[in-house]
N, C-alpha and C positions, 0 to 999 in steps of 0.2 A: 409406467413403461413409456419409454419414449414415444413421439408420433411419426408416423410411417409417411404420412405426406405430410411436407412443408413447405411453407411459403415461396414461391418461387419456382415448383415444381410442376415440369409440366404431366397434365394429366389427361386422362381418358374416360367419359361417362359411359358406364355400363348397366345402366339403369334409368328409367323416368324418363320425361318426355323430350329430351336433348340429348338420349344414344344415342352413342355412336362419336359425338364432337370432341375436339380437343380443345383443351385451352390451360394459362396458366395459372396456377393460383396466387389469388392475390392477397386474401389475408383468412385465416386461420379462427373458428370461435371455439371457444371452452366446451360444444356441448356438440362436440362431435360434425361439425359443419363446417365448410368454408364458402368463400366468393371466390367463384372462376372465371376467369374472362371470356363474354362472348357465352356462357349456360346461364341456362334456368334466368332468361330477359324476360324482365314485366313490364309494363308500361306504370309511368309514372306521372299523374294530372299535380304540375307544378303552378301555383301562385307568383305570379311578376315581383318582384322587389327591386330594389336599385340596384343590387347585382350583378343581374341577370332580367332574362325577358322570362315571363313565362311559358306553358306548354304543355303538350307530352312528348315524356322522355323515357327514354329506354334505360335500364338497369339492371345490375345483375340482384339475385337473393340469393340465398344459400342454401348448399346441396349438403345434404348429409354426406359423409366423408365415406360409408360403406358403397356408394355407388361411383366411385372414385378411383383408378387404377393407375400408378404410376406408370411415365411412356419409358423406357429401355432405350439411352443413349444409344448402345449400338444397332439396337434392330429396329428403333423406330416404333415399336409394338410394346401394347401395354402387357405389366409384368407384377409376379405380385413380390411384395417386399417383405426380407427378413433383417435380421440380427447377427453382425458377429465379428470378433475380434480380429486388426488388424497385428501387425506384425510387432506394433509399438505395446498392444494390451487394449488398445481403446476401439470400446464397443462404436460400429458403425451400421450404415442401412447397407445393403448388396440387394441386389436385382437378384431373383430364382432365376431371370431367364438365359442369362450372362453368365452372371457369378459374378461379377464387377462390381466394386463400390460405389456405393450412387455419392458422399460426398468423404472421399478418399484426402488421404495428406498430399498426392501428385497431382492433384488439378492444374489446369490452367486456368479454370475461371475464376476471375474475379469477384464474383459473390460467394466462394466457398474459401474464408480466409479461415485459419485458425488459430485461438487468442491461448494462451497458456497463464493463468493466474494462478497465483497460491491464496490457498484457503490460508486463514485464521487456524485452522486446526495442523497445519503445515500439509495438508495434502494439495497435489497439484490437478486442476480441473479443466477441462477443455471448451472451453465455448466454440460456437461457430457463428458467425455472424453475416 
């Protein structure tokens, strides 16, 4: 099944010890976790290299994806997310709290483009990128 939060999306911690914050996600891991900007900062005891100086430094670790609420472009407020076909046939996410497609064919934003490739088996599949 597809994932219900993705990269880029801003979100809401509803659990652990950063309730309550918002931030965005910045990358996605296989095992049900991401990095959100600004949760769950640990300090980080760095060794100097020719890089950089050394130190501590703050970073983020990753939150399990169940303590994670998508925020509702319109209302500002976290909402929880389904499944379901747009008018074209193609399965997308919608807001429960709306009803609005969280990444729709009418966007204006520039990070929700969408690519049309043909399969090798001649079907046609949608990426978003």
């Amino acid at each position: 099944m597809a994932s219900k939060i993705k990269k880029g999306d801003k979100v809401f911690v509803i659990a652990g010890k950063d309730k309550g914050k918002e931030g965005e996600v910045l990358r996605i891991l296989k095992d049900n976790q991401a990095f959100v900007q600004g949760v769950n900062l640990v300090k980080k005891h760095k060794k100097p290299s020719q890089e950089d100086e050394g130190g501590i430094v703050d970073q983020e670790n990753p939150i399990n994806l169940s303590n994670l609420m998508l925020i509702d472009s319109k209302s500002k407020k976290p909402t929880r997310v389904g499944f379901k076909k747009n008018k074209k046939g193609v399965m997308l996410r919608f807001s429960k709290k709306s009803g609005d497609f969280i990444n729709g064919w009418c966007t204006n934003s520039k990070t929700s483009k969408v690519i049309q490739r043909k399969m090798h088996s001649g079907f046609n599949k949608y990426f978003w990128i």
